[in-house]
C-alpha positions in Angstrom: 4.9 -1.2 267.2 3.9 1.3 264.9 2.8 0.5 261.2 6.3 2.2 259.4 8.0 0.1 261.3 6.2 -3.0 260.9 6.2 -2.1 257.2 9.9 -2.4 256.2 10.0 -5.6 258.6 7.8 -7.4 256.8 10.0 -6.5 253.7 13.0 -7.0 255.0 11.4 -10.7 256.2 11.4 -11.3 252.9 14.7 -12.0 252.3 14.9 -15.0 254.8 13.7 -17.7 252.1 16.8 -19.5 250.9 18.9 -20.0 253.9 20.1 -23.3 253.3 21.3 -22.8 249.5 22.9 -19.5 250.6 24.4 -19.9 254.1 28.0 -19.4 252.9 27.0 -16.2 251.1 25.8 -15.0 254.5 29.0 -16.0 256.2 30.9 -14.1 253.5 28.7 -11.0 254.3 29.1 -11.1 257.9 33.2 -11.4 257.7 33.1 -8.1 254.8 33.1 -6.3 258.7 37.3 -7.9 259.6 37.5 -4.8 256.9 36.2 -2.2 259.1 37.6 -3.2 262.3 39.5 -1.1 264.3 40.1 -2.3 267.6 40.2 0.7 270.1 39.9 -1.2 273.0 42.1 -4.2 274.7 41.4 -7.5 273.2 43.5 -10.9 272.6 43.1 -13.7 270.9 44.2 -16.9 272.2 43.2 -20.9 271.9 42.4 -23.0 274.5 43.6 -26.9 273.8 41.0 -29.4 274.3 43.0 -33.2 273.2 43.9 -32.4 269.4 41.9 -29.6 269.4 42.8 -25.8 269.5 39.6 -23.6 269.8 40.0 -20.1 269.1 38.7 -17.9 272.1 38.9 -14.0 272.0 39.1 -11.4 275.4 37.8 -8.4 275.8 39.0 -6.1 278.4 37.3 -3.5 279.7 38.4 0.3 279.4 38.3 0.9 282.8 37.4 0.2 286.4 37.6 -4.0 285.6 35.9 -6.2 288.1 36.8 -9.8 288.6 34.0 -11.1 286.6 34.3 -13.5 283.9 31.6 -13.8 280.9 31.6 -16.5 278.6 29.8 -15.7 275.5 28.6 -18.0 272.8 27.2 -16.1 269.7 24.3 -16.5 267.8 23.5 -17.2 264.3 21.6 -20.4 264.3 24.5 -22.1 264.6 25.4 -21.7 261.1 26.3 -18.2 260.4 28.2 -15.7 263.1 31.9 -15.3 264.2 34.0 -13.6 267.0 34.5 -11.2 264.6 31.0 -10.2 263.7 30.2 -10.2 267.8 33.6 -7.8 268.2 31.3 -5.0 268.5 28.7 -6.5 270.7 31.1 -8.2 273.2 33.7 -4.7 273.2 30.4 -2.9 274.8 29.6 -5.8 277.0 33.0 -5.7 278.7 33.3 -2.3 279.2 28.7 -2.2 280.3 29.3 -4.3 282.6 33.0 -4.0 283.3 34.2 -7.7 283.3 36.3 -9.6 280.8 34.7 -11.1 278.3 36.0 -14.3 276.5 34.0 -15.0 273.2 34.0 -18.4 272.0 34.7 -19.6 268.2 32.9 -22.8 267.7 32.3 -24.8 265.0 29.4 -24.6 262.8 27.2 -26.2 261.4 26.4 -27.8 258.8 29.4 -28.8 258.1 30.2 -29.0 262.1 26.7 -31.1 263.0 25.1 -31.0 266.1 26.9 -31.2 269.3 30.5 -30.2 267.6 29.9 -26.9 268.2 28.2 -27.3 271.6 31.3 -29.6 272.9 33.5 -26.6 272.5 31.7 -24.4 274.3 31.4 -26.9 276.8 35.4 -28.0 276.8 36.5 -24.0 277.2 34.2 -23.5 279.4 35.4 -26.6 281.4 38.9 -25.1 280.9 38.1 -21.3 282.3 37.0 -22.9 285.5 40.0 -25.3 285.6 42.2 -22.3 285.5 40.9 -19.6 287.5 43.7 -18.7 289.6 45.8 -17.6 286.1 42.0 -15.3 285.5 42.3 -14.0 288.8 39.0 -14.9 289.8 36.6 -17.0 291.6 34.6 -19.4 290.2 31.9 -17.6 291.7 32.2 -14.4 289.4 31.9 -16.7 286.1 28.8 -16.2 284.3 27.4 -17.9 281.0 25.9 -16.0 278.1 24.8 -16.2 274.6 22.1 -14.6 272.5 19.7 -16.7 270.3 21.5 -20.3 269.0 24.2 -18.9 272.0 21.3 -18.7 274.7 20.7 -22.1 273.7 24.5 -23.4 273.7 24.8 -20.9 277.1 21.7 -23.6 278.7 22.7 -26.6 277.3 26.2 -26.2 278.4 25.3 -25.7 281.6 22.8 -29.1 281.6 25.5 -30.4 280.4 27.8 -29.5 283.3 25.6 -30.3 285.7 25.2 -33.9 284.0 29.2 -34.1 284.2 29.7 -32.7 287.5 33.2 -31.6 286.1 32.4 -28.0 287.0 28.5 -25.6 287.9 28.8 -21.9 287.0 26.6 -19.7 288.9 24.8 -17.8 286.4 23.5 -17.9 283.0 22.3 -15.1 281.2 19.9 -16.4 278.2 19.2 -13.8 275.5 16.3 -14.7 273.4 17.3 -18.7 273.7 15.9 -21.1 271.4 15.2 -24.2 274.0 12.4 -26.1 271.4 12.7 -28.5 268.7 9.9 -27.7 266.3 9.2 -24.6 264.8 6.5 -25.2 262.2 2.9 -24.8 262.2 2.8 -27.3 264.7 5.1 -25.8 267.6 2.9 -25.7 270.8 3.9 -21.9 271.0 1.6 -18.7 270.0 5.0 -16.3 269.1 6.1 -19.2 266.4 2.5 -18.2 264.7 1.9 -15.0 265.8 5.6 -13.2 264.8 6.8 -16.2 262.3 6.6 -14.6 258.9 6.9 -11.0 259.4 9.4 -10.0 262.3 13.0 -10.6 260.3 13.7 -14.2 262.0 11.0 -16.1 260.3 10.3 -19.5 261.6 11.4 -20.9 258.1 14.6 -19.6 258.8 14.7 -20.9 262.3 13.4 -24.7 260.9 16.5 -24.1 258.2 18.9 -23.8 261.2 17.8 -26.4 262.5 17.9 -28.0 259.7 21.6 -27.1 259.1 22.4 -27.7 262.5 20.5 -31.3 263.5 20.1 -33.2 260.2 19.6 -36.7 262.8 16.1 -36.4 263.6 16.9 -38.2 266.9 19.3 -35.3 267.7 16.7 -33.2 268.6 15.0 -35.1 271.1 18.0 -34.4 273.0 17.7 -31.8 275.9 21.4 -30.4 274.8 19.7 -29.5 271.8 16.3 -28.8 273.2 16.7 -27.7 277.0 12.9 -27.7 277.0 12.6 -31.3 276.7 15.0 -32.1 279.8 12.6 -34.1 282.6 14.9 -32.7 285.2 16.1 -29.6 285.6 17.4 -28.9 288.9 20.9 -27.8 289.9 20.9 -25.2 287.5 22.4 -21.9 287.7 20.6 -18.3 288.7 19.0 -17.3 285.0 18.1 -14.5 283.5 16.1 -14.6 281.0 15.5 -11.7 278.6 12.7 -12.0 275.2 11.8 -9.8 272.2 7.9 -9.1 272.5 7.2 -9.8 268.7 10.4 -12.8 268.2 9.0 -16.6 267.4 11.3 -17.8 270.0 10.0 -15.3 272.9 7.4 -18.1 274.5 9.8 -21.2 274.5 12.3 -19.2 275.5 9.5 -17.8 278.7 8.2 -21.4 278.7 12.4 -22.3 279.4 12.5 -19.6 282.3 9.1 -21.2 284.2 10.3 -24.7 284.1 13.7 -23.9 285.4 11.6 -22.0 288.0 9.0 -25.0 289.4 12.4 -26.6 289.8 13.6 -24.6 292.5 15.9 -22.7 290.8 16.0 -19.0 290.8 14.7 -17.2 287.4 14.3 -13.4 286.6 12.9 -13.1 283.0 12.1 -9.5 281.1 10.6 -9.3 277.9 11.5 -6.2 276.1 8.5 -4.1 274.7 8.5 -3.5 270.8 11.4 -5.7 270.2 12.3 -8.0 267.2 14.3 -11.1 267.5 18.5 -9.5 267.3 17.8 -6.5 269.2 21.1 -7.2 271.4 23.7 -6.5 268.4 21.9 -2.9 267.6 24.5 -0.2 268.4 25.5 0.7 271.8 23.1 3.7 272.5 20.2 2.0 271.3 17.4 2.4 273.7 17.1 -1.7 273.8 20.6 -2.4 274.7 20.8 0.5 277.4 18.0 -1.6 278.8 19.2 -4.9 278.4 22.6 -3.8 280.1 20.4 -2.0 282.8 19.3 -5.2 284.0 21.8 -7.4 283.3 24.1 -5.1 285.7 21.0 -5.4 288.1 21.4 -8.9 287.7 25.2 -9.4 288.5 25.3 -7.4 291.2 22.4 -7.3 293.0 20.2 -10.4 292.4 18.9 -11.5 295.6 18.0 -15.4 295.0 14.4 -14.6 294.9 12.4 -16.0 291.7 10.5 -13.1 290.2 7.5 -13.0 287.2 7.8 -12.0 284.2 7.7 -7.7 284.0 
């Protein structure tokens, strides 16, 4: 990374101190973009019932040439912070990339929506999607979790989760620089918490105030919903992709994630993107990092062979 650029990082790292006191000012930010949006492309919102529950879910159709597969998306934003709306953008160019439909999910948030609110709706509309597949027109086989950052982490818990269940297994799960740890202080057992924790945007304060925000019971986080890492058995669990951000806190937990699902027999493919910072999957469309990210995700949904592969 060259120094300019590492520069006005570290400024903008800065800013990152007072998450917990100013968390709703940051939501307010984020939904200033309803504003600007101008949808030129085919979405609908709908809610999927779960008991008493109505959970909003939004679709995103492709512009053209649609295939028959499904991706569930779970946003990031520690949790706390993030929207359909604010992921409009991101999941318009992921439908039409990749050409399938994309449903994003609207969970709850924390804190005022504790851990595992928000993870049980993922979990419930996902349940739903493969209860109704014949009205999606597809196989259960062409449904694939995803989420970036606190989504990576609901995207591998949910499918623990469903495993655990046995109500329904999806396939694939595409894990964009997960978090899958518990502790990100100065003791974390990982290098990139230390190495990229102060200077690199997400700082690992901000990722302890998450955390914070999100699992106020301590005992929470010993839970491998919460913490995939910490599951003793991981088996059964879907074809992953894994893809990291060379100088993001959460890159080696979320590598350490991709080798443990591996020595239990599943079948990884992890890629760590040179240069990146943590958040590089919501730059604009033409960026060089999201041309690459889509390059191998496509790689990945349509041509993965079952064969583990190392890190590249």
């Amino acid at each position: 990374m060259n120094r300019f650029k590492r520069i006005a990082l570290k400024t903008l790292s800065f800013g990152t101190r007072n998450l917990k006191r100013y968390y709703k000012v940051q939501r307010k930010l984020i939904n200033v973009i309803k504003i600007f949006i101008k949808y030129r492309y085919k979405v609908v919102d709908r809610k999927i019932s779960v008991g008493d529950r109505k959970i909003p879910v939004r679709f995103f159709y492709p512009k053209r040439n649609p295939t028959s597969g499904i991706m569930v998306f779970f946003h990031g934003g520690g949790w706390v912070t993030g929207n359909v709306d604010s992921y409009t953008r991101v999941c318009s160019n992921m439908a039409n990339q990749t050409r399938n439909t994309v449903i994003s999910v609207d969970y709850r948030l924390a804190p005022e929506y504790p851990f595992p609110a928000g993870l049980e709706d993922c979990y419930n509309v996902t349940r739903e999607i493969f209860r109704n597949i014949d009205k999606l027109n597809c196989k259960a086989e062409d449904i694939t979790l995803i989420g970036d950052s606190a989504g990576g982490n609901l995207a591998a818990a949910v499918s623990l989760m469903a495993r655990d269940r046995g109500e329904f297994l999806p396939k694939r799960q595409i894990l964009i620089y997960p978090s899958t740890y518990n502790d990100h202080s100065e003791n974390s057992p990982f290098p990139s918490i230390k190495e990229n924790g102060t200077d690199f945007l997400l700082t690992s304060k901000k990722i302890q105030d998450y955390m914070d925000m999100y699992a106020p019971n301590k005992e929470d986080r010993e839970s491998p919903y919460l913490a995939p890492l910490l599951a003793q058995e991981l088996s059964s669990q879907p074809d992953t992709l894994i893809i990291t951000a060379e100088y993001d806190p959460l890159r080696d937990e979320g590598e350490a994630y991709g080798m443990r699902l591996k020595e239990f027999g599943n079948n990884v493919k992890m890629y760590r993107m040179k240069d990146a910072v943590h958040g590089f999957f919501s730059l604009p469309w033409k960026s060089e990092y999201v041309i690459r990210s889509y390059e191998i995700i496509n790689w990945f949904l349509s041509s993965y062979n079952g064969q583990s592969e190392e890190l590249i």
